[in-house]
C-alpha positions in Angstrom: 30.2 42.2 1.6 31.8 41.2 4.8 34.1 43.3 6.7 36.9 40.7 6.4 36.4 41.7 2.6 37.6 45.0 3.6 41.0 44.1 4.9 43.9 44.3 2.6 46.9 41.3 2.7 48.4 43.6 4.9 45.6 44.0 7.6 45.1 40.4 7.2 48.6 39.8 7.8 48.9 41.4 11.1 45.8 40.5 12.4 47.4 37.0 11.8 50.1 37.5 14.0 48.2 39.2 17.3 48.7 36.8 19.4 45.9 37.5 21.4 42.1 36.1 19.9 40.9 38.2 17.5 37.4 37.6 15.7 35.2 40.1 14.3 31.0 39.6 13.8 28.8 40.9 11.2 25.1 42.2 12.2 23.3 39.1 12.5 26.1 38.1 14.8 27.7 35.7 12.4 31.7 34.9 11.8 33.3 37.0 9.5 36.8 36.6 10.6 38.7 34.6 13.1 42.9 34.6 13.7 44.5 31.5 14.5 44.2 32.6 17.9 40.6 32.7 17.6 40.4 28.9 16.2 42.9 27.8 18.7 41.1 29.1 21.9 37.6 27.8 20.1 39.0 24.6 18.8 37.3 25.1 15.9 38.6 26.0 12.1 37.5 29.3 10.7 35.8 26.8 7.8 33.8 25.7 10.3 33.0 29.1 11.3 33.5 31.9 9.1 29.1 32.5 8.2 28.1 30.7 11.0 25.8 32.4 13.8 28.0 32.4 17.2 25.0 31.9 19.5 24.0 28.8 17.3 27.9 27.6 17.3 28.5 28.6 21.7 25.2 28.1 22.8 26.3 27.9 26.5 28.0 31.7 25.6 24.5 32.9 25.9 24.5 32.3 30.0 27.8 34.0 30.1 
């Protein structure tokens, strides 16, 4: 189970319109959930994303 499994529509729904980037990151550091913000300021679709390990996905993140 991810956290994102967690959220009801509601949560979902307001998460959806913060307009700031919202993501959240399970313990291996992996996507679990990404607004439109989120795909927006990563240009990248939450398809693409959601399971996939950050540090694999923004390597140059690492040197931040």
């Amino acid at each position: 189970m991810t956290p994102v499994d967690d959220y009801d529509g509601t949560d979902h729904a307001v998460l959806e319109r913060i307009a700031d980037v919202v993501f959240a990151l399970d313990h291996a550091w992996r996507f679990t959930y990404l607004n439109g913000a989120a795909e927006r300021m990563l240009q990248r679709s939450r398809t693409d994303l959601l399971g996939c390990d950050i540090w694999e996905e923004f390597p140059e993140a690492v040197a931040v």
